[in-house]
Backbone as CSV, one residue per row, in Angstrom:
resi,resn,N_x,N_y,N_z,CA_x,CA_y,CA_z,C_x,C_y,C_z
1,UNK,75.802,119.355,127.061,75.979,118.702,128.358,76.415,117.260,128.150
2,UNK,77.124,116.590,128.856,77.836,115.099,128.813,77.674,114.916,130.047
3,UNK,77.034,113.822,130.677,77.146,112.915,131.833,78.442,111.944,131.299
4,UNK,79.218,111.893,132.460,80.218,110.706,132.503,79.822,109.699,133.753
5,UNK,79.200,108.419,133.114,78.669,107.760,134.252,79.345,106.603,134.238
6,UNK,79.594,106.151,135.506,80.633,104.974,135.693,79.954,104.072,137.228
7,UNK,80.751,103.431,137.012,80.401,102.148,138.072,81.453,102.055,139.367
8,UNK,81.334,102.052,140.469,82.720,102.413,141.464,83.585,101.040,141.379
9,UNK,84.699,101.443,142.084,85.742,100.372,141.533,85.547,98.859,142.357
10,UNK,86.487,97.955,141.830,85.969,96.289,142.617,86.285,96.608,144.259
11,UNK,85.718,95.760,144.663,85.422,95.900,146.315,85.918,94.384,146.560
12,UNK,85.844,94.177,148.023,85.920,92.953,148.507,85.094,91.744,148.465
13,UNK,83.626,92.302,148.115,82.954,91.545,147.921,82.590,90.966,147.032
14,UNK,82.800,92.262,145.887,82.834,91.648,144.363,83.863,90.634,144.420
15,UNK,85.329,90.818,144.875,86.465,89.706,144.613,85.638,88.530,145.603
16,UNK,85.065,88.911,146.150,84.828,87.205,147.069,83.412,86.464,146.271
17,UNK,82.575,87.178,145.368,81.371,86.512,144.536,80.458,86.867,145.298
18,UNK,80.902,87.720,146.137,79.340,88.219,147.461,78.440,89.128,146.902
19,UNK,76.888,89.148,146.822,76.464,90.624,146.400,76.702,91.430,147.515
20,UNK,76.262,92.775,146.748,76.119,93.762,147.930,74.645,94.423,147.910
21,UNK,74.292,94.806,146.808,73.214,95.661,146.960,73.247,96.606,147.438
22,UNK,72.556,96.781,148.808,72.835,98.603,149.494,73.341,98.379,150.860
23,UNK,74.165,97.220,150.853,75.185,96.876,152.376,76.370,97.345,151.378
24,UNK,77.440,97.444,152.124,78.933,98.305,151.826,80.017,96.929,151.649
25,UNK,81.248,96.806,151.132,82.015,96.539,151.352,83.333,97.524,150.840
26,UNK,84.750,97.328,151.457,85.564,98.432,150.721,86.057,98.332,149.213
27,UNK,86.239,99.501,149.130,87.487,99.148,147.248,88.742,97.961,147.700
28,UNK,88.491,97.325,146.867,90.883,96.248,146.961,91.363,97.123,146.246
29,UNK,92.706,96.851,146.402,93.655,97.783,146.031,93.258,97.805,144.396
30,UNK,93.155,96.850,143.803,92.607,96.954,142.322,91.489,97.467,142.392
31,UNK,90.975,97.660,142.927,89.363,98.970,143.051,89.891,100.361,142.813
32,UNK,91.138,100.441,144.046,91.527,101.852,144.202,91.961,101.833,142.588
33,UNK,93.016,101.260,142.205,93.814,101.547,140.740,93.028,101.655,139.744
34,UNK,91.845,100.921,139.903,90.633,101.046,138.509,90.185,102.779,138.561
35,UNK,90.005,103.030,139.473,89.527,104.453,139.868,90.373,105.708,139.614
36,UNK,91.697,105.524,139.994,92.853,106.388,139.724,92.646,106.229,137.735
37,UNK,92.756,105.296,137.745,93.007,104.771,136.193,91.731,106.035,135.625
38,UNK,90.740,105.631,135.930,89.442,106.283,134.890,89.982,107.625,135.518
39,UNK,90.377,107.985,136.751,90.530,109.763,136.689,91.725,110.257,135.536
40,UNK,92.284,109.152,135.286,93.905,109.528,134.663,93.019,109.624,133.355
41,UNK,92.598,108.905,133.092,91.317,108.642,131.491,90.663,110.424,131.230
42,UNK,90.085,110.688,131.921,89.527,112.118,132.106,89.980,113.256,132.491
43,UNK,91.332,113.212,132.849,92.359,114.209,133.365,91.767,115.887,132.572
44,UNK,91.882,115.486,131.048,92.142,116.621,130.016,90.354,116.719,129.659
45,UNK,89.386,116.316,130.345,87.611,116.444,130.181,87.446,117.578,131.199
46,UNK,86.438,118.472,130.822,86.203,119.371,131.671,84.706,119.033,132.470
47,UNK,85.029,119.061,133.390,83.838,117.970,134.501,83.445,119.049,136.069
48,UNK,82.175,119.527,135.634,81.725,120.623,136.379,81.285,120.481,137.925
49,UNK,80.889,119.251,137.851,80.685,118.463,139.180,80.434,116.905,139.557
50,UNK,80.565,116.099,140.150,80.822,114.733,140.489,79.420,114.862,141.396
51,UNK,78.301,113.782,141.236,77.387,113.245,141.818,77.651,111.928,142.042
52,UNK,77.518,111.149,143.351,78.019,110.119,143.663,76.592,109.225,144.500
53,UNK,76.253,107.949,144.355,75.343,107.326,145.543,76.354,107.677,146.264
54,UNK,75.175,107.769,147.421,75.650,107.508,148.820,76.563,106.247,149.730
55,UNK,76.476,105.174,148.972,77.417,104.459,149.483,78.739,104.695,149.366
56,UNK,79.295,104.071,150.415,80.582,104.714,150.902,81.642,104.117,149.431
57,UNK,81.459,103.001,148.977,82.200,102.669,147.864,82.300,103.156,146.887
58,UNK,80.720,103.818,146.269,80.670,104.914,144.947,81.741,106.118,145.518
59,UNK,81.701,106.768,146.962,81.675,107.944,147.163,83.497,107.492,147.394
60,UNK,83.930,106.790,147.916,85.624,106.767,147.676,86.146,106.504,146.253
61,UNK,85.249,105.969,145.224,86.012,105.697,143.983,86.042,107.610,143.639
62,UNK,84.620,108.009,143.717,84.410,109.171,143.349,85.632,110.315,143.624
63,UNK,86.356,110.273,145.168,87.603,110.515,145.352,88.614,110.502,144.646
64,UNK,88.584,109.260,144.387,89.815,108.734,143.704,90.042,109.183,142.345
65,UNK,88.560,109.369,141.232,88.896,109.569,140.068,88.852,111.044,140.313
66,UNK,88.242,111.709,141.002,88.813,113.345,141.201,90.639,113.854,141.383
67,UNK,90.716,112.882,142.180,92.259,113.003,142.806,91.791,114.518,143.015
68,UNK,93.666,115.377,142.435,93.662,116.930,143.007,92.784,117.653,142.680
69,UNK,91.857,117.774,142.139,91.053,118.279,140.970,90.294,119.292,142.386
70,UNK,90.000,120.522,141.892,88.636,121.048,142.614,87.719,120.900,142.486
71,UNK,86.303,119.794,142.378,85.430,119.607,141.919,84.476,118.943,142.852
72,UNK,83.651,119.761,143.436,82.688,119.550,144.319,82.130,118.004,144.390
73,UNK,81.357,117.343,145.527,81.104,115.691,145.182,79.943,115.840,146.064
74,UNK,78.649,115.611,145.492,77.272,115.643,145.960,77.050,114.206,145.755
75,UNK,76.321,114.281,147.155,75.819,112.488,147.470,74.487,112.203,147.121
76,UNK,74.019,111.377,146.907,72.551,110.784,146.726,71.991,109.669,147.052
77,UNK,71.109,109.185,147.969,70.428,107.605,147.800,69.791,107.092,146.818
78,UNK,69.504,108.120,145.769,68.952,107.916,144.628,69.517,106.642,143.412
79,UNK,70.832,107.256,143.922,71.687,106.252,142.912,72.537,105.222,143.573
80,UNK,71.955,104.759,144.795,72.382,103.588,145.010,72.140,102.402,144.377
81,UNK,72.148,101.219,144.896,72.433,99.622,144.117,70.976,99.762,144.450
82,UNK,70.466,98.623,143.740,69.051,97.901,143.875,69.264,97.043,145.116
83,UNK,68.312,97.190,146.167,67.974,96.735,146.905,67.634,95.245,146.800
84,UNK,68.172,94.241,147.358,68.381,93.105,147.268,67.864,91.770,148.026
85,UNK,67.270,92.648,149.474,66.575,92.074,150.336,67.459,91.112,151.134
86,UNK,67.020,89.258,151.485,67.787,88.601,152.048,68.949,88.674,151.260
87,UNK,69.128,88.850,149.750,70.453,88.297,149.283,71.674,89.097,149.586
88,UNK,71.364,89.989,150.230,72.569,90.874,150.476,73.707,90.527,151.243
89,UNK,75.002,90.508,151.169,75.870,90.136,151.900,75.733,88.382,151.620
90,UNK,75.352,87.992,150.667,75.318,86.353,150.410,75.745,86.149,149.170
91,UNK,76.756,84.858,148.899,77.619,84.487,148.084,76.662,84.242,147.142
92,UNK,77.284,84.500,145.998,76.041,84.466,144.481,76.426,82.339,144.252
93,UNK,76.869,82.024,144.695,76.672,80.380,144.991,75.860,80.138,145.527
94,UNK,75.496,80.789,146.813,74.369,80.073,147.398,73.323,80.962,147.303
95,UNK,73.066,81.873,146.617,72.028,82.202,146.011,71.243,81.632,145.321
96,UNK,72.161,80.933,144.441,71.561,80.228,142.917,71.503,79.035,143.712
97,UNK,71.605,78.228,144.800,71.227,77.259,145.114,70.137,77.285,146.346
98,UNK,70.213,78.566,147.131,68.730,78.467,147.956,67.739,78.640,147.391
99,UNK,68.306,80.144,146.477,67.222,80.744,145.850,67.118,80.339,144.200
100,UNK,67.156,79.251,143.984,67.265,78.887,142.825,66.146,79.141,141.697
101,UNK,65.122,79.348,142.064,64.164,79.729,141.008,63.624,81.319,140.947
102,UNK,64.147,82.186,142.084,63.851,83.487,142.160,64.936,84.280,141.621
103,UNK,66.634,83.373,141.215,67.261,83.401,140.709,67.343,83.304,139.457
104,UNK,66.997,82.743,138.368,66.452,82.156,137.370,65.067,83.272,136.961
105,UNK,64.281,83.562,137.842,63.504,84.913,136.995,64.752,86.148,137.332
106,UNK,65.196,86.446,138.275,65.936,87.656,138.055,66.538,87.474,136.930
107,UNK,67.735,86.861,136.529,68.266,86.697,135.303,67.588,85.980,134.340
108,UNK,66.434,85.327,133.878,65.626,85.686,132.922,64.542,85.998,132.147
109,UNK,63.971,86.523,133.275,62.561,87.366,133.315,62.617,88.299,134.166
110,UNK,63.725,89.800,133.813,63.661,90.359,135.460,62.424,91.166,135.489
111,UNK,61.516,91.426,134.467,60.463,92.067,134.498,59.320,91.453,136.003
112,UNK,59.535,90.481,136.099,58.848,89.539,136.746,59.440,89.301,138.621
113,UNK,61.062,90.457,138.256,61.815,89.653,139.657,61.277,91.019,141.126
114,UNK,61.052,90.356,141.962,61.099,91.095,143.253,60.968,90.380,144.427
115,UNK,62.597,90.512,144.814,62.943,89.577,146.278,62.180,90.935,147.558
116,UNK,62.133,89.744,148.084,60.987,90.172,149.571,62.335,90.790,149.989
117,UNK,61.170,92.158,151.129,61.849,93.068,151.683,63.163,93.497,150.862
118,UNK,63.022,93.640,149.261,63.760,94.333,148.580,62.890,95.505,147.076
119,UNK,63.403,95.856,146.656,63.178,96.443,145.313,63.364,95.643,143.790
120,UNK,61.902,95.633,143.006,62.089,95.268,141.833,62.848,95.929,140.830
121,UNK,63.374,95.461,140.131,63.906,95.815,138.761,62.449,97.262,138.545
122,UNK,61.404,97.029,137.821,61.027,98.418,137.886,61.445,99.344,139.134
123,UNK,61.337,99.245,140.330,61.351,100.534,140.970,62.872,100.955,141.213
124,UNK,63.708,100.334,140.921,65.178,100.588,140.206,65.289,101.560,138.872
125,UNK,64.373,101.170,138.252,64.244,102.060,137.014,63.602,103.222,136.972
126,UNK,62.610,102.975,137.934,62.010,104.671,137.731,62.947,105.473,139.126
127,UNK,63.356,105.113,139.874,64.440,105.776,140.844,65.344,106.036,140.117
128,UNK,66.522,105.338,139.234,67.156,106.188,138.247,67.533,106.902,137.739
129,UNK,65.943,106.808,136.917,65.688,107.377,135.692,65.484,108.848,136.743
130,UNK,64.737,108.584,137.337,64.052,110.607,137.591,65.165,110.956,138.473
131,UNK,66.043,110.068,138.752,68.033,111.046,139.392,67.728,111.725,138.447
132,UNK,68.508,110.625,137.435,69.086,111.535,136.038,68.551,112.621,135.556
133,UNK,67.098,112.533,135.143,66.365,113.719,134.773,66.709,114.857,135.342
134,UNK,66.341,115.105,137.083,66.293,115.656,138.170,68.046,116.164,137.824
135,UNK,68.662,115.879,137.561,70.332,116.309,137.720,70.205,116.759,135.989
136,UNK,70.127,116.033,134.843,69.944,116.872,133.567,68.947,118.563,133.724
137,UNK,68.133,118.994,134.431,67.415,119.177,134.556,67.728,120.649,135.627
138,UNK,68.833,120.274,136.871,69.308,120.686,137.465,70.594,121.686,136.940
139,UNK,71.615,120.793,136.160,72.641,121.023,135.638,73.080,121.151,134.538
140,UNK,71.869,121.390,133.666,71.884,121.406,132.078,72.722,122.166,131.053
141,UNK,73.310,123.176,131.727,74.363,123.609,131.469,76.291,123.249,132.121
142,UNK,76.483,122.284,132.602,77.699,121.439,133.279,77.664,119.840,132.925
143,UNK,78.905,119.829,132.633,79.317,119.009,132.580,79.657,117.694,133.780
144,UNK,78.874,116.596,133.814,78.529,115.887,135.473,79.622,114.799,135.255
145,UNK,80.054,113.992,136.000,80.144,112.496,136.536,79.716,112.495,138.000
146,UNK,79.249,110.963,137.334,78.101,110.204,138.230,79.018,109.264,138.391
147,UNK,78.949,108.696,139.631,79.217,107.180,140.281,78.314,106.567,140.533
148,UNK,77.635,105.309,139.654,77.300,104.088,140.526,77.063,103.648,140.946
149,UNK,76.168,102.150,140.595,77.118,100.544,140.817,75.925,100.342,139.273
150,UNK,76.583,98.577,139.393,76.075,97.944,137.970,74.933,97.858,137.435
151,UNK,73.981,97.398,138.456,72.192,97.505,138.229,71.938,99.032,137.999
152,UNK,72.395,99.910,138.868,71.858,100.987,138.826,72.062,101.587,137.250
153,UNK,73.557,101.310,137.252,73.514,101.490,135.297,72.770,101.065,134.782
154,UNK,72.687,99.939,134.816,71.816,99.408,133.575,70.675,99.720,133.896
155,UNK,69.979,100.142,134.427,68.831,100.606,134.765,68.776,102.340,134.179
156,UNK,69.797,103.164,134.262,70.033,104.146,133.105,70.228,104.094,132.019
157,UNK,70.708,103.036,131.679,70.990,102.640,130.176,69.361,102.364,129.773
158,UNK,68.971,101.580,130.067,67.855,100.674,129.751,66.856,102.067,129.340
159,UNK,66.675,103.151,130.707,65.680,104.219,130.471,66.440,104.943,129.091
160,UNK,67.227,105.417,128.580,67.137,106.126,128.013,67.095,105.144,126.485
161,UNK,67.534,104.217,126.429,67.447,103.343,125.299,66.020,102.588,124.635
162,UNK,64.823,103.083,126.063,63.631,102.696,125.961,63.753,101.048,125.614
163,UNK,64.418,100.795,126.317,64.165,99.031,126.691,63.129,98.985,127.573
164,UNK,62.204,97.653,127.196,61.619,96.998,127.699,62.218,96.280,129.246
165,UNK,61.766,96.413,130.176,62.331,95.111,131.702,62.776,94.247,131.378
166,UNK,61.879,93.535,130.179,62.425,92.155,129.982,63.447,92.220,129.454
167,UNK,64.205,93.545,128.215,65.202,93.397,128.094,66.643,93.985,128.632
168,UNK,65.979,94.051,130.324,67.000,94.911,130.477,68.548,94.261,130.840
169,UNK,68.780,93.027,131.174,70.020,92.640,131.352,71.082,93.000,129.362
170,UNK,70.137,93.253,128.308,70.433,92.958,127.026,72.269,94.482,127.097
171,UNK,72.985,93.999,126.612,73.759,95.022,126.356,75.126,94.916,126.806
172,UNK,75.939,95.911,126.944,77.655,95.351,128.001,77.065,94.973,128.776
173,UNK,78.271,94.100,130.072,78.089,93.781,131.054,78.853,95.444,131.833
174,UNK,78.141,95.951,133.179,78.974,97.045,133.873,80.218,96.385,134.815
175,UNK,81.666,96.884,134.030,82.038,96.242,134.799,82.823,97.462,135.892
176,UNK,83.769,97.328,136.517,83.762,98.324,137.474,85.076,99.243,136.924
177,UNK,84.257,100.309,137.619,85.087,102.221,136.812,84.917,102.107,135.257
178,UNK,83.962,101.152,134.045,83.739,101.336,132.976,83.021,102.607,132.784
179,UNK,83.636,103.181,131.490,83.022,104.394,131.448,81.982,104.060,130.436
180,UNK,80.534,105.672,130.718,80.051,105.715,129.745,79.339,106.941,129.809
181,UNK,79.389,107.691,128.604,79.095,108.847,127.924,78.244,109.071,127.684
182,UNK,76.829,110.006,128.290,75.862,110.242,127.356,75.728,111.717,126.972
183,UNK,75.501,112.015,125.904,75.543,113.462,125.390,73.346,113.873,125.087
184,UNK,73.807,115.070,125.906,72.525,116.149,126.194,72.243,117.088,125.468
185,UNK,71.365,117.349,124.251,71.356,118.034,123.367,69.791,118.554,123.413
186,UNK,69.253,119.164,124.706,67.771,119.324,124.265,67.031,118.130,124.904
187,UNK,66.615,117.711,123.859,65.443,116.138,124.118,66.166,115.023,123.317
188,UNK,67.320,115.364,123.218,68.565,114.167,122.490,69.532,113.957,123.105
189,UNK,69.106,112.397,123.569,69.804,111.935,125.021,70.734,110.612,123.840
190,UNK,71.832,110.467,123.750,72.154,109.627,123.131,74.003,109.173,123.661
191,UNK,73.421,108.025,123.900,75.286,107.410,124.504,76.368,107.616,123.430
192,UNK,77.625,107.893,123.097,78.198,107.719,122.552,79.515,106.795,123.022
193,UNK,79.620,106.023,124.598,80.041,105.475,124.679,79.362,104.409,125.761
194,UNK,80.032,103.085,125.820,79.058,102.561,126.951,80.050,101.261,127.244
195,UNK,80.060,101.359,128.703,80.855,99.588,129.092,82.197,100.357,128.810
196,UNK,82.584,101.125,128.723,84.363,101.217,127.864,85.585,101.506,129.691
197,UNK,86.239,100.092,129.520,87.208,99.650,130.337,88.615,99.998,129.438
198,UNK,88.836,100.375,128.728,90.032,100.973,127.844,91.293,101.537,128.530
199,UNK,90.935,101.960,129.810,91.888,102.461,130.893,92.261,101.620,131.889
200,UNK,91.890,100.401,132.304,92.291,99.465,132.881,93.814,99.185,132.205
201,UNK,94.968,99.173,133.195,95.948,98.660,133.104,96.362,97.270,133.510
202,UNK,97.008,96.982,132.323,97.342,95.173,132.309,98.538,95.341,133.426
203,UNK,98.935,95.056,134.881,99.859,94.574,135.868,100.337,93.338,135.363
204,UNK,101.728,93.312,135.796,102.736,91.903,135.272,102.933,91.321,137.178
Protein backbone atom coordinates (compact mmCIF):
# COMPACT_ATOMS: atom_id res chain seq x y z
CA UNK A 1 0.00 0.00 0.00
CA UNK A 2 1.43 3.75 -0.75
CA UNK A 3 -0.40 6.82 0.50
CA UNK A 4 0.41 9.78 -1.82
CA UNK A 5 -0.09 12.71 0.49
CA UNK A 6 0.13 16.23 -0.61
CA UNK A 7 -0.79 19.68 0.39
CA UNK A 8 -3.59 21.58 -1.95
CA UNK A 9 -2.32 24.11 -4.26
CA UNK A 10 -1.48 28.15 -3.32
CA UNK A 11 -4.67 30.04 -2.74
CA UNK A 12 -5.26 33.68 -2.40
CA UNK A 13 -4.55 33.87 0.86
CA UNK A 14 -1.46 32.12 0.99
CA UNK A 15 -0.31 34.80 -1.93
CA UNK A 16 -1.64 37.65 0.32
CA UNK A 17 0.42 36.22 3.86
CA UNK A 18 -3.21 35.60 5.28
CA UNK A 19 -3.73 32.34 7.36
CA UNK A 20 -6.51 30.28 6.77
CA UNK A 21 -6.89 27.49 9.02
CA UNK A 22 -10.48 26.05 8.50
CA UNK A 23 -11.95 29.43 6.71
CA UNK A 24 -11.55 28.89 2.71
CA UNK A 25 -9.91 30.95 0.28
CA UNK A 26 -9.67 29.93 -3.66
CA UNK A 27 -6.62 28.21 -5.66
CA UNK A 28 -4.61 31.40 -8.08
CA UNK A 29 -4.06 30.35 -11.16
CA UNK A 30 -0.55 29.10 -9.87
CA UNK A 31 -2.54 26.90 -7.35
CA UNK A 32 -4.51 25.51 -10.26
CA UNK A 33 -0.98 24.76 -12.32
CA UNK A 34 0.77 23.37 -9.10
CA UNK A 35 -2.08 20.81 -9.04
CA UNK A 36 -2.32 19.92 -12.78
CA UNK A 37 1.55 19.72 -12.41
CA UNK A 38 1.53 16.95 -9.41
CA UNK A 39 -1.43 15.07 -11.48
CA UNK A 40 0.96 15.19 -14.62
CA UNK A 41 3.79 13.84 -11.84
CA UNK A 42 1.48 10.71 -11.13
CA UNK A 43 -0.15 10.21 -14.47
CA UNK A 44 1.75 6.57 -14.90
CA UNK A 45 1.03 5.66 -10.52
CA UNK A 46 -1.77 3.50 -10.03
CA UNK A 47 -4.01 5.40 -7.40
CA UNK A 48 -7.14 3.47 -6.16
CA UNK A 49 -8.84 6.34 -4.58
CA UNK A 50 -8.36 10.15 -3.66
CA UNK A 51 -9.38 11.18 0.04
CA UNK A 52 -9.57 14.85 0.31
CA UNK A 53 -10.41 17.42 3.65
CA UNK A 54 -13.35 18.85 3.25
CA UNK A 55 -12.36 22.19 2.43
CA UNK A 56 -13.28 23.41 -0.69
CA UNK A 57 -9.46 24.17 -1.62
CA UNK A 58 -8.06 20.54 -0.76
CA UNK A 59 -11.21 19.22 -2.62
CA UNK A 60 -10.59 21.44 -6.07
CA UNK A 61 -6.78 20.76 -6.08
CA UNK A 62 -7.96 17.10 -5.54
CA UNK A 63 -9.87 17.67 -9.01
CA UNK A 64 -7.31 18.99 -10.60
CA UNK A 65 -4.58 16.38 -9.91
CA UNK A 66 -7.24 13.66 -10.93
CA UNK A 67 -8.03 15.54 -14.15
CA UNK A 68 -9.71 12.64 -16.62
CA UNK A 69 -8.87 9.90 -14.49
CA UNK A 70 -11.88 7.69 -12.99
CA UNK A 71 -11.09 7.80 -9.49
CA UNK A 72 -13.59 8.27 -6.88
CA UNK A 73 -12.91 11.56 -4.27
CA UNK A 74 -14.12 11.00 -0.60
CA UNK A 75 -14.30 14.02 1.68
CA UNK A 76 -13.36 14.32 5.31
CA UNK A 77 -13.24 16.99 8.24
CA UNK A 78 -10.77 14.91 9.61
CA UNK A 79 -8.12 16.22 7.49
CA UNK A 80 -8.73 19.63 7.56
CA UNK A 81 -6.20 22.62 8.66
CA UNK A 82 -5.72 23.13 12.40
CA UNK A 83 -8.06 25.24 13.73
CA UNK A 84 -6.74 28.61 14.37
CA UNK A 85 -9.28 30.44 16.36
CA UNK A 86 -9.11 34.49 16.17
CA UNK A 87 -6.14 34.15 13.74
CA UNK A 88 -8.02 33.03 10.96
CA UNK A 89 -8.49 35.13 7.99
CA UNK A 90 -5.60 37.54 9.63
CA UNK A 91 -2.39 38.64 7.99
CA UNK A 92 0.60 36.61 9.56
CA UNK A 93 2.01 40.49 10.12
CA UNK A 94 -0.32 41.28 12.38
CA UNK A 95 -0.35 38.24 14.03
CA UNK A 96 3.19 38.39 15.09
CA UNK A 97 2.48 41.85 16.23
CA UNK A 98 -0.92 41.50 18.24
CA UNK A 99 -0.26 38.21 19.05
CA UNK A 100 3.24 38.42 19.59
CA UNK A 101 4.05 36.10 22.34
CA UNK A 102 1.34 33.34 21.55
CA UNK A 103 3.15 33.60 18.32
CA UNK A 104 6.55 32.93 19.50
CA UNK A 105 5.26 29.67 21.54
CA UNK A 106 3.47 28.42 18.41
CA UNK A 107 6.67 28.56 16.49
CA UNK A 108 8.85 27.67 19.34
CA UNK A 109 7.33 25.66 21.79
CA UNK A 110 4.27 24.36 19.84
CA UNK A 111 3.93 21.67 22.43
CA UNK A 112 2.80 24.45 24.67
CA UNK A 113 0.59 26.43 21.76
CA UNK A 114 -3.34 26.67 21.98
CA UNK A 115 -5.10 29.81 20.61
CA UNK A 116 -8.57 30.32 22.27
CA UNK A 117 -11.58 29.04 20.58
CA UNK A 118 -9.10 27.01 18.43
CA UNK A 119 -7.20 23.57 18.43
CA UNK A 120 -3.75 22.70 19.85
CA UNK A 121 -1.00 21.28 18.00
CA UNK A 122 -1.77 17.94 20.02
CA UNK A 123 -5.39 17.63 19.06
CA UNK A 124 -4.18 18.19 15.39
CA UNK A 125 -2.12 15.24 15.90
CA UNK A 126 -4.22 12.78 17.28
CA UNK A 127 -7.12 13.87 14.60
CA UNK A 128 -4.60 13.01 11.91
CA UNK A 129 -3.06 10.46 13.01
CA UNK A 130 -6.39 8.16 13.62
CA UNK A 131 -7.61 9.61 9.66
CA UNK A 132 -4.69 7.91 8.56
CA UNK A 133 -4.91 4.79 10.55
CA UNK A 134 -8.78 4.68 10.02
CA UNK A 135 -8.08 4.92 5.97
CA UNK A 136 -4.70 2.44 6.24
CA UNK A 137 -6.94 0.30 7.98
CA UNK A 138 -9.91 0.82 5.70
CA UNK A 139 -7.96 0.52 2.43
CA UNK A 140 -5.07 -1.62 3.10
CA UNK A 141 -5.13 -3.16 0.10
CA UNK A 142 -5.32 0.35 -2.50
CA UNK A 143 -3.41 2.51 -3.34
CA UNK A 144 -4.73 6.30 -1.73
CA UNK A 145 -3.97 10.08 -2.32
CA UNK A 146 -4.77 12.30 0.28
CA UNK A 147 -5.11 16.10 0.05
CA UNK A 148 -4.26 18.37 2.77
CA UNK A 149 -3.00 21.48 3.96
CA UNK A 150 0.52 22.14 5.74
CA UNK A 151 -0.08 21.66 9.58
CA UNK A 152 -2.18 18.88 8.89
CA UNK A 153 0.98 17.25 7.21
CA UNK A 154 3.17 17.81 9.46
CA UNK A 155 1.17 16.59 11.96
CA UNK A 156 1.27 13.11 9.81
CA UNK A 157 4.67 13.29 9.37
CA UNK A 158 5.45 13.99 12.94
CA UNK A 159 2.96 10.76 14.00
CA UNK A 160 4.52 8.37 12.09
CA UNK A 161 8.19 9.57 12.62
CA UNK A 162 7.34 9.48 16.46
CA UNK A 163 8.36 13.07 16.99
CA UNK A 164 7.98 14.63 20.00
CA UNK A 165 5.35 18.25 19.80
CA UNK A 166 8.18 20.01 20.59
CA UNK A 167 9.72 18.78 17.59
CA UNK A 168 7.20 19.03 15.40
CA UNK A 169 7.84 22.12 13.15
CA UNK A 170 11.60 19.97 12.73
CA UNK A 171 11.78 18.73 8.96
CA UNK A 172 10.73 20.17 5.11
CA UNK A 173 8.76 23.02 5.10
CA UNK A 174 4.96 21.75 3.28
CA UNK A 175 4.93 23.62 0.56
CA UNK A 176 1.89 23.50 -1.72
CA UNK A 177 0.97 20.21 -4.10
CA UNK A 178 4.57 18.87 -2.51
CA UNK A 179 4.50 15.38 -2.68
CA UNK A 180 5.01 12.73 -0.19
CA UNK A 181 5.13 8.99 -0.15
CA UNK A 182 4.56 6.73 2.56
CA UNK A 183 4.86 3.00 1.96
CA UNK A 184 2.54 0.32 4.07
CA UNK A 185 4.06 -2.87 4.69
CA UNK A 186 2.19 -4.45 7.74
CA UNK A 187 3.38 -2.38 10.88
CA UNK A 188 6.13 -0.67 8.48
CA UNK A 189 5.03 2.70 7.90
CA UNK A 190 8.05 4.39 6.34
CA UNK A 191 8.25 7.69 3.96
CA UNK A 192 10.26 7.26 1.11
CA UNK A 193 9.61 10.61 -0.04
CA UNK A 194 8.72 13.89 1.71
CA UNK A 195 8.37 17.86 0.81
CA UNK A 196 9.26 16.78 -3.00
CA UNK A 197 8.15 19.96 -5.31
CA UNK A 198 10.19 18.39 -8.36
CA UNK A 199 7.10 18.98 -10.61
CA UNK A 200 6.70 22.55 -10.16
CA UNK A 201 7.37 24.25 -13.43
CA UNK A 202 9.80 27.21 -13.76
CA UNK A 203 7.26 29.98 -16.04
CA UNK A 204 9.36 32.70 -18.02
Amino acid sequence: MKLYITRHGQTEWNSEGRLQGQQNSALTELGKKQAIWLGNKLIDEHIDIIISSSSERAINTAKLIRGDRDIEIITTDNLKELHMGKWQGMLFKDIKEIYADDFQVYTSTPHLFKPEYGESIKDIYNRASSEIEAIIKTHSDKNVLIVTHGITLKAIIAYFENKKIEDFWSGPRMESTCLNILEVDGENRNFTLQGDISHWVEEN
